[in-house]
C-alpha positions, 0 to 999 in steps of 0.5 A, spaced: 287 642 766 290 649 766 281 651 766 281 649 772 286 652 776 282 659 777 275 656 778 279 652 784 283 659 787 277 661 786 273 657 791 279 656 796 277 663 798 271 664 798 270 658 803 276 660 807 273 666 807 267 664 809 270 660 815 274 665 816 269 669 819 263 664 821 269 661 826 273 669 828 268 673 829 262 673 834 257 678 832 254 680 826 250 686 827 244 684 831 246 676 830 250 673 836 255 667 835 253 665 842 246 665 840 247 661 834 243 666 830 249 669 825 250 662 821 243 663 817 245 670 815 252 669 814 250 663 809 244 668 805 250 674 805 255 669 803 251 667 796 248 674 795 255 676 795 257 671 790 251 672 786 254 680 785 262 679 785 261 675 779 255 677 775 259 684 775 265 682 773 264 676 768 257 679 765 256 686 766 264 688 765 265 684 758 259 686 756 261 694 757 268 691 754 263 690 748 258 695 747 262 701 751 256 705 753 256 708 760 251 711 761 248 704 761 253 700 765 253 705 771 245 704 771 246 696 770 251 696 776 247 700 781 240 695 779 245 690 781 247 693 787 241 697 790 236 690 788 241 685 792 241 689 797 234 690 799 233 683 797 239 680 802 236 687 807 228 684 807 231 677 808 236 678 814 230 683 817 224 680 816 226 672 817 233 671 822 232 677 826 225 675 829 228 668 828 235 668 832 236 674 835 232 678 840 236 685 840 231 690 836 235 694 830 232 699 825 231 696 817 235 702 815 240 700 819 241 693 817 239 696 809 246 700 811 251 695 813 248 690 808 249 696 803 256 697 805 259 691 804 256 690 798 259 696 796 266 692 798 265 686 794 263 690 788 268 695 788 274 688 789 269 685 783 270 691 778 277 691 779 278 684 777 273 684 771 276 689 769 284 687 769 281 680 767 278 683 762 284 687 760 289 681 760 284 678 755 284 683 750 292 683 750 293 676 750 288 677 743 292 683 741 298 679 741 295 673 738 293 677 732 299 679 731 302 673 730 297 670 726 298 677 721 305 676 721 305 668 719 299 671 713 304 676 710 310 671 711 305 665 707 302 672 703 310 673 701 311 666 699 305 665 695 307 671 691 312 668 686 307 664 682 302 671 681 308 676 679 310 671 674 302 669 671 302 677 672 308 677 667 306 672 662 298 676 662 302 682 660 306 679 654 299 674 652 295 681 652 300 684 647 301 679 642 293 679 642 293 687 640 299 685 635 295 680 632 288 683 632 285 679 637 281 684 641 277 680 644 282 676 647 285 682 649 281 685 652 280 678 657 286 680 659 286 686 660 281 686 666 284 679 668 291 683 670 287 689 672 284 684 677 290 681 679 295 688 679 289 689 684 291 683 689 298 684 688 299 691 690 293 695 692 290 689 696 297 690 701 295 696 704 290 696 710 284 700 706 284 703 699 280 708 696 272 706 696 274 708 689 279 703 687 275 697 690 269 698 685 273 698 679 275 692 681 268 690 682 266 691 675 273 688 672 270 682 676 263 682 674 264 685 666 270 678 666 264 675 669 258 677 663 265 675 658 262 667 660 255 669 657 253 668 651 246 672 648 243 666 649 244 665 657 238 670 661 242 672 665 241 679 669 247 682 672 246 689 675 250 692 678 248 700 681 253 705 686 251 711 689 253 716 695 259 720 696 265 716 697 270 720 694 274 720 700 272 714 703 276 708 704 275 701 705 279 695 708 280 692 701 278 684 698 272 685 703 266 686 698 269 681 693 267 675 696 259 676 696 260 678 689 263 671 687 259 668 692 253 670 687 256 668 681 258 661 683 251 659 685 246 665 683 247 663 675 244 656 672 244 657 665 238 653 663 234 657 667 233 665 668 238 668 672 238 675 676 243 678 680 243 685 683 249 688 686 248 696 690 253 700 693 252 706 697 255 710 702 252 716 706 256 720 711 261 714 711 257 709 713 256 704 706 249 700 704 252 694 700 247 689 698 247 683 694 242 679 692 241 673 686 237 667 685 237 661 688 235 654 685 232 648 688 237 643 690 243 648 689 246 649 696 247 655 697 252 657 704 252 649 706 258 648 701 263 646 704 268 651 700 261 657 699 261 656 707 268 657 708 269 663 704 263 667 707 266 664 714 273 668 712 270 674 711 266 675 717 272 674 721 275 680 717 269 684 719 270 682 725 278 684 725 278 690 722 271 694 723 269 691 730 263 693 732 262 698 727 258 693 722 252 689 720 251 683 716 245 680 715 245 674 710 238 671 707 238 665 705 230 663 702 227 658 697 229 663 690 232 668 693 239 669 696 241 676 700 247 679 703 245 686 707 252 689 709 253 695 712 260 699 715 261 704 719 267 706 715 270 712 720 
């Protein structure tokens, strides 16, 4: 219901508007009220006014919001302008005024009144599209904060049984070295590098570019431990580039990892997964890439979708506009295609 109250208040006006003018006024330029020769122009002016009130401030203006370039809104709003204008000036000059009016008036001088209110309308449409769009982004500012701040209370909450798992891995890996169990303890050791990663690093903003790729080997090298000899599987992982002084929002790369692993491995069949890191002048290359089986769905799990839905919004949260990420899903082959701009 609330929807519907703008649109109403919206068309209120524009009618009483209309009405307004059509019973106040008796001439319009060359168009006489006493001649009936105004009504036609005065409804054709009316529609073209519309047409630009709301492409400006619900098409061109959110999409300015979105890209922020000006050069490109300026232009687009002055094809707007100059196109209906001419439009509405070649109507009025060449149908109505020969039509319903016998005064004799100049092309230039319909062009400039015709100009000139749509330049009213224009200048009334961009200060609506604009404090409307503003209002918008405040209301999802705020909404954001209020879903940040329920993750960090559920976050806090979830934390109890972690730091306890913590604890036990920390007393399971020293008993393993006391009794010679290397193997064991070496399992252990990266399971509670991975999970003092989730615990403590993962609770800033951004890390070290660094530190999100020791966290990818612990992973992947937890991963290969599953794998007898006798398994063929390919696990590559290469990184590249200069990226000691990058930072990065952390967890946000782990998903495709483990995305690949879930469904990219079939032990009764040759696997293969690449993963390629690189970063150049602050802008990273992430790609991974693994195999895909027929009759093993890839992103149409249920649980595979969600995962990789999630991160799309973290993507979208925290490097708005400043990333790219293409997904392939072919008939042997499952990529993903990251790039961020990490400025």
């Amino acid at each position: 219901m609330k929807r519907l109250i703008e649109p109403v208040i919206h068309a209120i006006i524009w009618i009483s508007g209309f009405i307004l003018v059509a019973t106040g006024i008796k001439t319009i330029g060359v168009f006489h009220k006493s001649e009936g020769s105004f009504l036609y122009p005065l409804i054709t002016g009316t529609l073209i006014n519309v047409l630009l009130f709301y492409v400006t401030a619900l098409l061109l203006i959110p999409r300015f919001s979105a890209r922020r370039k000006a050069i490109a809104f300026f232009f687009q709003l002055c094809g707007l302008l100059i196109g209906l204008t001419l439009v509405e000036t070649l109507l009025d000059y060449a149908f109505f005024s020969t039509l319903f009016s016998s005064a004799e008036e100049s092309f230039s001088s319909q062009l400039l009144i015709n100009f000139s209110l749509n330049v009213i309308f224009m200048s009334i449409a961009l200060a609506y599209g604009f404090t409307k769009n503003w209002l918008r982004n405040e209301r999802m500012k705020q909404k954001l904060k209020e879903e940040k701040l329920t993750a960090e209370l559920n976050f806090l909450k979830a934390q109890i049984n972690p730091h306890f798992l913590f604890n036990v891995l920390n007393m399971a890996f020293s008993s393993a070295t006391s009794t010679g169990d290397e193997n064991t303890a070496n399992i252990i050791e990266k399971l509670a590098s991975l999970m003092r990663y989730m615990l403590y690093d993962s609770n800033n903003d951004k890390v070290e570019i660094q530190k999100e790729i020791n966290y990818l080997h612990d992973y992947i090298n937890l991963q290969k431990m599953r794998f007898s000899s006798e398994i063929p599987v390919s696990v590559i992982f290469e990184t590249s580039g200069n990226y000691d002084r990058s930072v990065i929002a952390p967890l946000i790369l782990i998903p495709f990892v483990e995305n690949a692993f879930k469904y990219g491995i079939k032990f009764d069949c040759r696997s293969e997964i690449r993963i390629q890191l690189d970063v150049s002048e602050n802008n990273l290359d992430f790609k991974v890439e693994n195999s895909r089986f027929l009759g093993h769905d890839q992103v149409s799990r249920t649980d595979s979708g969600i995962g990789l839905e999630n991160v799309k919004k973290r993507l979208s949260l925290i490097y708005p506009g400043k990333y790219q990420l293409d997904i392939s899903d072919q008939e042997q082959l499952f990529s993903v295609d990251l790039k961020i701009n990490l400025n």
